[in-house]
C-alpha positions as CSV (number, residue, x, y, z in Angstrom):
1,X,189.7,38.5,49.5
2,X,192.9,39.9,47.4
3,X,193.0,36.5,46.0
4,X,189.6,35.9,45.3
5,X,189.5,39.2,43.1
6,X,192.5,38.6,41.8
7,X,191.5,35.1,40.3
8,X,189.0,37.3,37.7
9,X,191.0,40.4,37.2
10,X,193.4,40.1,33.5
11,X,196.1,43.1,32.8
12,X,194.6,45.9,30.3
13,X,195.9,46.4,26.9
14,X,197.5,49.5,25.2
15,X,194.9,53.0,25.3
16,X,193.9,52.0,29.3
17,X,192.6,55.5,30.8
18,X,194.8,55.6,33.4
19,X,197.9,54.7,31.5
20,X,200.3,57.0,32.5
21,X,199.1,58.0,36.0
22,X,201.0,57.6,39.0
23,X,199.4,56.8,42.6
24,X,200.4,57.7,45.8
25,X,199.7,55.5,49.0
26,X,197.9,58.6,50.8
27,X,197.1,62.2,50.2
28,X,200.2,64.3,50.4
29,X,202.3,61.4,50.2
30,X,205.2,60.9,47.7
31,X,205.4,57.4,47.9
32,X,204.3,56.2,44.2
33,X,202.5,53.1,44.2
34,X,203.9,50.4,41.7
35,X,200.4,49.3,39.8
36,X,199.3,46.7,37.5
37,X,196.5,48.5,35.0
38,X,193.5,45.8,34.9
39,X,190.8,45.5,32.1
40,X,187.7,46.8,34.1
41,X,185.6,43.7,33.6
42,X,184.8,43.0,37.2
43,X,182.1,44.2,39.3
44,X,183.3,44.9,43.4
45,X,180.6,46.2,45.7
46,X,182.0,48.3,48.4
47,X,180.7,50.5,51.2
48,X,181.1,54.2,51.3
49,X,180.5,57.1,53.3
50,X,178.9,60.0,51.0
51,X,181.5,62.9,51.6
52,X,183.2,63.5,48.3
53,X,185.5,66.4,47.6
54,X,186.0,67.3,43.8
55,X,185.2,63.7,42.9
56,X,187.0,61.7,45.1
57,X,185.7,59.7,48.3
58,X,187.3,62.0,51.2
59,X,187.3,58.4,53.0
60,X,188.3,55.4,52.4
61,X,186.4,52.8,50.6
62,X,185.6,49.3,52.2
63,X,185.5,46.2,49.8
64,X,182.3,44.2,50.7
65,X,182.1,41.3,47.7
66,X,182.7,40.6,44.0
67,X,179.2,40.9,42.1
68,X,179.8,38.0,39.5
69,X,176.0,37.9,38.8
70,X,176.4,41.5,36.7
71,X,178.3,43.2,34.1
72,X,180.3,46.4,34.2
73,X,177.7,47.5,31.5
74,X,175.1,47.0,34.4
75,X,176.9,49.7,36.6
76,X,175.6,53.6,36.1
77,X,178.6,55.8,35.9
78,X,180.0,57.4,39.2
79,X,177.4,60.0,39.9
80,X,174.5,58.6,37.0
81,X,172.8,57.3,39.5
82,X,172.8,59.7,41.7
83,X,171.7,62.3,38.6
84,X,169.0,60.0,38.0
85,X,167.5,59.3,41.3
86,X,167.3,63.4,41.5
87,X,165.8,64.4,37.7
């Protein structure tokens, strides 16, 4: 699968939103994580459980597929839909 995704991913440009940020392999860890910044052009679905804490999935998330057949622009925000689907 890490192939397959990485076949359509391209490295971002200067100005990326998380350029800058340092990762860490798991919560409480100090193990930075050496990253490549991506342009976010690709569309992943992934599976989820619903528990999130401050805005982050308390559990990991599981990869299920690339969605070739949309658009980022197709995708609500995290949380739009869920503030639609409410209102």
């Amino acid at each position: 699968m890490s192939r397959q995704v990485g076949e359509h991913l391209a490295e971002a440009g200067p100005g990326h939103p998380f350029e800058g940020v340092r990762f860490t392999a798991a919560w409480g860890s100090c193990d930075v994580l050496e990253t490549v910044l991506v342009r976010p052009d690709v569309v992943a679905e992934v599976s989820a459980d619903r528990a999130v804490d401050r805005g982050v999935f308390r559990h990991p998330l599981r990869f299920k597929r690339l969605r070739l057949d949309v658009t980022a622009d197709d995708v609500p925000r995290f949380g739009a839909g869920l503030a639609a689907a409410a209102g």
